[in-house]
KEKE-3310 file (N, C-alpha, C; in steps of 0.2 Angstrom, whole numbers, plus 5000, padded with zeros to 4 digits):
npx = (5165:5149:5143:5131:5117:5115:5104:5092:5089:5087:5075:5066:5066:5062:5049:5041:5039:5035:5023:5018:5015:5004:4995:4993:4988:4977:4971:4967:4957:4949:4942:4936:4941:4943:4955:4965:4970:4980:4977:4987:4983:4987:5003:5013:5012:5010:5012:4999:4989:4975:4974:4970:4965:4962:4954:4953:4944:4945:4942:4950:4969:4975:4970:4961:4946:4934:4928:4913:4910:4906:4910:4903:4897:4909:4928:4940:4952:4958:4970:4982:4993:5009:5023:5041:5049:5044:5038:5024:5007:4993:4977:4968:4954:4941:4930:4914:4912:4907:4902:4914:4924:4933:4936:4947:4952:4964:4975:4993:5007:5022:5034:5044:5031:5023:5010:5002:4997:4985:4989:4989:4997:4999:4992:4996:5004:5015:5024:5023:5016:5003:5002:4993:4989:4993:5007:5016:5015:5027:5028:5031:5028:5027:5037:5027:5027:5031:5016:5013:5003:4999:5012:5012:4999:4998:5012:5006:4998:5005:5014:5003:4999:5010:5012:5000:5003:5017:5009:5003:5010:5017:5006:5004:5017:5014:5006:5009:5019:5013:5006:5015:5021:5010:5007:5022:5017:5010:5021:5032:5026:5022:5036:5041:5032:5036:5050:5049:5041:5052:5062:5069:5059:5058)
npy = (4763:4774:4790:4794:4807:4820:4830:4824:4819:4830:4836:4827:4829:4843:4842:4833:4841:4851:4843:4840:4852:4859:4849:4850:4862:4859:4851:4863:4870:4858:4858:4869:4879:4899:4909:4920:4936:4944:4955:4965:4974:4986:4984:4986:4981:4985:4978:4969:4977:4981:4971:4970:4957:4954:4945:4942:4937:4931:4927:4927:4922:4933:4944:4951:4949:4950:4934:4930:4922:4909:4902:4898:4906:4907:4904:4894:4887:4892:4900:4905:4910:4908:4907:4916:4906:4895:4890:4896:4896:4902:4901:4908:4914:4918:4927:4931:4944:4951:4947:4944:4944:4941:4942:4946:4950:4954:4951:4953:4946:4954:4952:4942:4937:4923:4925:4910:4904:4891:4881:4868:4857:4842:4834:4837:4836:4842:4856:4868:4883:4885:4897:4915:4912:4916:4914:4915:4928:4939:4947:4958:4961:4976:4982:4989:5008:5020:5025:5041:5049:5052:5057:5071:5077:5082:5091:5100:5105:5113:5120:5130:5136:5143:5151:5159:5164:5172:5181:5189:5195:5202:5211:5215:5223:5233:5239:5247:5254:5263:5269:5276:5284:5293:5298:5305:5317:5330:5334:5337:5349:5355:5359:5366:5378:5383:5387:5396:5408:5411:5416:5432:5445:5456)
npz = (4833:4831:4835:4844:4842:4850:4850:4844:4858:4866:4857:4861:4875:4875:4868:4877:4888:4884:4880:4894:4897:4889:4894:4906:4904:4897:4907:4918:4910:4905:4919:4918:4924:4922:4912:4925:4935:4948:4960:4971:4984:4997:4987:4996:5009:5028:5044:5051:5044:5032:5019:5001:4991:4974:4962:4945:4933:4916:4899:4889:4885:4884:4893:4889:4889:4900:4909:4910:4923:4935:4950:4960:4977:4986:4985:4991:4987:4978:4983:4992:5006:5010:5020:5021:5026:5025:5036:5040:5034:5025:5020:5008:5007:4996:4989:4981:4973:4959:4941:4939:4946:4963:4978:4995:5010:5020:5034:5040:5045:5051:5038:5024:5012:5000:4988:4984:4967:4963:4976:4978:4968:4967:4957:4944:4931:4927:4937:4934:4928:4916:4902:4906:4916:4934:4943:4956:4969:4975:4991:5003:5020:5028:5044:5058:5060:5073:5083:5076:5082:5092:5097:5088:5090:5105:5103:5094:5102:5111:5103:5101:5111:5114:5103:5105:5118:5114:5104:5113:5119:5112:5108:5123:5123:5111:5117:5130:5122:5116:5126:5132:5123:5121:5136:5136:5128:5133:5142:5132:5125:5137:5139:5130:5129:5144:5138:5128:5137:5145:5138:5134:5127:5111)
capx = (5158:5147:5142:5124:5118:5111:5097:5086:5084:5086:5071:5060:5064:5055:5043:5040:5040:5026:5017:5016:5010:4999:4991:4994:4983:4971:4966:4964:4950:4944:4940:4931:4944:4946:4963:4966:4976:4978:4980:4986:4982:4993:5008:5020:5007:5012:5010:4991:4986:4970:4975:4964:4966:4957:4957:4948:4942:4946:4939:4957:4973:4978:4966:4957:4940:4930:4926:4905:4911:4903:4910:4901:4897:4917:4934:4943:4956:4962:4976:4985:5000:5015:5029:5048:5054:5041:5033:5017:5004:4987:4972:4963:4946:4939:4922:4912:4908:4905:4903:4921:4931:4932:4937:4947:4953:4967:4981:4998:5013:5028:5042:5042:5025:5021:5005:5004:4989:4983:4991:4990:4998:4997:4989:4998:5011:5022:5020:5024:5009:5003:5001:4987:4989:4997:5010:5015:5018:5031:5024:5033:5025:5034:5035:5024:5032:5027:5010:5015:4997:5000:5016:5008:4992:5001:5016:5002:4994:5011:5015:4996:5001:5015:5010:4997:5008:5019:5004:5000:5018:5019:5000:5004:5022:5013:4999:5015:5023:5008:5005:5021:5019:5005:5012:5026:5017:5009:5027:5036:5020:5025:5044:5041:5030:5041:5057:5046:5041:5059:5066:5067:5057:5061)
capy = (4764:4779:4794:4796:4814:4822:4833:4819:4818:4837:4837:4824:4832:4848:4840:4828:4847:4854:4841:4841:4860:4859:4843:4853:4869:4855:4852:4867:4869:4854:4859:4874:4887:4903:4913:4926:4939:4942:4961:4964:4983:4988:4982:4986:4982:4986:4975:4971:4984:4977:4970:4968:4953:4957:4939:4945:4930:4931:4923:4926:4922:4939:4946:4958:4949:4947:4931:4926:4915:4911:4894:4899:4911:4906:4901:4892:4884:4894:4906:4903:4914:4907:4912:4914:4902:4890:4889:4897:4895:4904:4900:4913:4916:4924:4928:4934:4952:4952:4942:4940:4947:4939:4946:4943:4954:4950:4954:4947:4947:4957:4948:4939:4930:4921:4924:4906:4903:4882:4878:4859:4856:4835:4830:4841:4834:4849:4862:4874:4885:4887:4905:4917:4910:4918:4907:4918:4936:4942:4953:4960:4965:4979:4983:4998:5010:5020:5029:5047:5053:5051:5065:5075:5081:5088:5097:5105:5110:5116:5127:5133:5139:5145:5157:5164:5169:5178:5185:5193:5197:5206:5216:5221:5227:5238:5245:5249:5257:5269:5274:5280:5290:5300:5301:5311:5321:5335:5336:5341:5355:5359:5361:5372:5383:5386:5389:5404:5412:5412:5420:5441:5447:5460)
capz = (4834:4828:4840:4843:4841:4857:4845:4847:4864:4867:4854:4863:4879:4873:4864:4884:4893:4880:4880:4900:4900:4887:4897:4911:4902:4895:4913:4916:4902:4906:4922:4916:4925:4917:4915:4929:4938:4955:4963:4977:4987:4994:4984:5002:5017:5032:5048:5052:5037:5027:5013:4999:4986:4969:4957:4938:4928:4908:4893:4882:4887:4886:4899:4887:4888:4907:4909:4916:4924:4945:4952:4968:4982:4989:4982:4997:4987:4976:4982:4999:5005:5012:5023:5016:5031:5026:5042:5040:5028:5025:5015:5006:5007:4991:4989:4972:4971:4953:4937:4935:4950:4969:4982:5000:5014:5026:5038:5040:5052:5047:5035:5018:5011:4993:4987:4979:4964:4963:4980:4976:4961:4966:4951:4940:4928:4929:4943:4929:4927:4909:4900:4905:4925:4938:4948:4961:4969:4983:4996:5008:5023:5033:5052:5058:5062:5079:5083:5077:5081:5101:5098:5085:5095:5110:5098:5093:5107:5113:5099:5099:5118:5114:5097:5110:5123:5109:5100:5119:5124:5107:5109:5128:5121:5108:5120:5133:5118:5116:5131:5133:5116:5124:5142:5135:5124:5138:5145:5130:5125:5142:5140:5122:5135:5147:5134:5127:5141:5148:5132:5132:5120:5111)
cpx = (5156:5143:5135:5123:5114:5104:5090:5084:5082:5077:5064:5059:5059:5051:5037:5036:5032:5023:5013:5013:5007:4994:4991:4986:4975:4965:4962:4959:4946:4940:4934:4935:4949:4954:4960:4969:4973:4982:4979:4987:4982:4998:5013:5015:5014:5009:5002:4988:4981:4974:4971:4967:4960:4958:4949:4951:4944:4945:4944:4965:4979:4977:4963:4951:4937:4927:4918:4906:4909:4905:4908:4901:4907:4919:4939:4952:4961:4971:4978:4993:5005:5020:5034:5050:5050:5036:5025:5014:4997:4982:4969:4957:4942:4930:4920:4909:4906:4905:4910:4926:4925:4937:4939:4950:4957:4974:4985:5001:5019:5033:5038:5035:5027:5013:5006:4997:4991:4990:4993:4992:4999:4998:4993:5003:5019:5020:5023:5016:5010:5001:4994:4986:4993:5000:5011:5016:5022:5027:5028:5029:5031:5032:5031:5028:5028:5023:5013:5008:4997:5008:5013:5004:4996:5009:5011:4999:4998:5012:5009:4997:5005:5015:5005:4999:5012:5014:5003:5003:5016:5012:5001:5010:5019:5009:5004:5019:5018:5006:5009:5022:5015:5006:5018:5025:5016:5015:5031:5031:5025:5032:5044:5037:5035:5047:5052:5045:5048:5066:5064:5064:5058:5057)
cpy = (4771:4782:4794:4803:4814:4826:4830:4819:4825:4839:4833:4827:4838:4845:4837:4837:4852:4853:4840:4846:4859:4854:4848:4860:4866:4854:4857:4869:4865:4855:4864:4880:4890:4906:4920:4930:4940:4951:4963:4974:4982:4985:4981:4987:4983:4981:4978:4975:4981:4977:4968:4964:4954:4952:4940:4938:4934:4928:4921:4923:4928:4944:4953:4958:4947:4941:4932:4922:4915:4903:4894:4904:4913:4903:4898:4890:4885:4898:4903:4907:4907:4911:4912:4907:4896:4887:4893:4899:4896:4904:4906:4913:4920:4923:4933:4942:4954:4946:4939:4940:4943:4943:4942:4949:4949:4953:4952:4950:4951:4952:4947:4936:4929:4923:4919:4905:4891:4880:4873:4859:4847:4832:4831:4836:4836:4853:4868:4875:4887:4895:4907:4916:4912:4911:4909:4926:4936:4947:4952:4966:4970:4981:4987:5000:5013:5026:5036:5053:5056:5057:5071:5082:5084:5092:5100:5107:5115:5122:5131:5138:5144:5153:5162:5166:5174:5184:5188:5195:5203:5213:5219:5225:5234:5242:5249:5255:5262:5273:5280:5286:5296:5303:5307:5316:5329:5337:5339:5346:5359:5363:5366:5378:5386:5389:5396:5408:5416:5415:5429:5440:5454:5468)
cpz = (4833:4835:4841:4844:4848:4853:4849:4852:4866:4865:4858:4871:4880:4870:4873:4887:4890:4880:4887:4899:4894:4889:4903:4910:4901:4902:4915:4914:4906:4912:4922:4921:4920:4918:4921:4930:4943:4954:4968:4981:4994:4992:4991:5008:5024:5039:5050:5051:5034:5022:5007:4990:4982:4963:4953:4934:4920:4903:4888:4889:4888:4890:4894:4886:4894:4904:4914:4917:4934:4945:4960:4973:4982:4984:4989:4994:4984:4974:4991:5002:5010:5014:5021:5019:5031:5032:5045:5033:5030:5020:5014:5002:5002:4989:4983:4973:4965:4948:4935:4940:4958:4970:4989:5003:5020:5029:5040:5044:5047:5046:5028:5016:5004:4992:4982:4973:4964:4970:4979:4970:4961:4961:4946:4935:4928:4933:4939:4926:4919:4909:4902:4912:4927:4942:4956:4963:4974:4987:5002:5013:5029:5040:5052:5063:5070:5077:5081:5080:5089:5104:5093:5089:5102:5109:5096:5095:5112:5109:5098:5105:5118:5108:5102:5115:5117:5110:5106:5122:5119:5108:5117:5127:5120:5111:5127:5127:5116:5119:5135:5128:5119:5129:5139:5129:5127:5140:5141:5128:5131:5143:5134:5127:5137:5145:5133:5130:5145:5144:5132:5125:5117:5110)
residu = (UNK:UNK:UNK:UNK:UNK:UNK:UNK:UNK:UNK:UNK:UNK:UNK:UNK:UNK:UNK:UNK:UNK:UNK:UNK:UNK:UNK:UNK:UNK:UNK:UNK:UNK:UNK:UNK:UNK:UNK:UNK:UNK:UNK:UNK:UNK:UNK:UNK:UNK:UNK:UNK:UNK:UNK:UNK:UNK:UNK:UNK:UNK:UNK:UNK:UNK:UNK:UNK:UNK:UNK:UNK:UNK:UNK:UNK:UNK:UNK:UNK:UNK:UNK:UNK:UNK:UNK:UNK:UNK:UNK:UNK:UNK:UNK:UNK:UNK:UNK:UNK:UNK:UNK:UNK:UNK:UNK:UNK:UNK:UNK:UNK:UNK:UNK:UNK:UNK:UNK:UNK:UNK:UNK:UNK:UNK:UNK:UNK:UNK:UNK:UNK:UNK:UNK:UNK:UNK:UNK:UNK:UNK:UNK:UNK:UNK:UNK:UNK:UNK:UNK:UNK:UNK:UNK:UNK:UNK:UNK:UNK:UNK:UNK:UNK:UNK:UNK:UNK:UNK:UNK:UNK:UNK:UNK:UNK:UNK:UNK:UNK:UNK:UNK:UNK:UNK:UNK:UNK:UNK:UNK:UNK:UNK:UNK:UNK:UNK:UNK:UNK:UNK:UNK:UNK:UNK:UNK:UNK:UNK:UNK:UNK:UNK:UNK:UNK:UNK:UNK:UNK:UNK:UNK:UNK:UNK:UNK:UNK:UNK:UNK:UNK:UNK:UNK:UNK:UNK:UNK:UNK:UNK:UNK:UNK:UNK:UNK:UNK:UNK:UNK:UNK:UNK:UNK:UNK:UNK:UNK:UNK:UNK:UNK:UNK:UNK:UNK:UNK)
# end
């Protein structure tokens, strides 16, 4: 019996895989959303630190043309973080600040999250996001560390103390060391006096 060649399926499988994401990107379209990207400030938040999420519409797929694009005041459904451990999940609230860019602000607990784009991928055929869309981001949020403000302010009201004791050790030093100068200057006058007198003259 003759071998079948694998080829053919290898080829129908890519061909299967393409034509998902390209049905997948078709939706997309059809929907009417445009390409984005998503930025996150700070990149290394720190426990209960604003966070400020920044998602910019685009007209190309290369992200070199703002989209005008307003699909409402809010974005509810958009973006959503998630926790490494799977056990917590938080929607992100994006709201329009301009014709192409929303906006959300938020504060998370210290450890892993995802920021994930299209939460629901349900309907989807493939949960492979097509080009021009974000899938997702890591973010790691880190512990805080401790107040340093609460040792700070009295270290330096300590050395402020302490510089002015110096500075006032050092100036009553020098004004002791002056007076000492003049005190013994009448007395040796005096002691050249009295050599003189006490020397025969000739």
């Amino acid at each position: 019996m003759g071998t079948i060649s694998s080829k053919p399926v290898r080829f129908l499988r890519a061909t299967g895989l393409a034509a998902m994401i390209a049905m997948t990107a078709a939706g997309l379209a059809s929907a009417k959303m445009p390409y984005f990207t998503i930025e996150v400030v700070p990149d290394s938040p720190t426990a209960d630190e604003p966070v400020l999420i920044v998602v910019r519409m685009w007209a190309d797929v290369d992200h070199t043309v703002p989209a005008d694009w307003d699909a409402g005041p809010t974005m509810d459904d958009l973006l959503v973080l998630r926790s490494s451990d799977g056990k917590g999940s938080i929607p992100v609230g994006l709201r329009l600040v301009g014709p192409d860019r929303y906006e959300a602000t938020i504060t998370l607990p210290s450890g892993d999250w995802r920021l994930v784009a299209f939460p629901d991928r349900s309907g989807w055929i493939t949960a492979e996001v097509p080009a021009g869309y974000p899938d997702s981001i890591a973010l790691a949020v880190r512990e805080r560390g401790p107040d340093l403000s609460a040792v700070a302010i009295p270290l330096a009201a300590t050395a402020l103390v302490l510089l002015g004791a110096y500075s006032l050790s050092r100036l009553r030093s020098a004004a002791l060391t002056r007076s000492s100068s003049v005190d013994e200057t009448p007395t040796s006058a005096s002691a050249a006096r009295d050599a003189s007198r006490a020397s025969p003259s000739e």
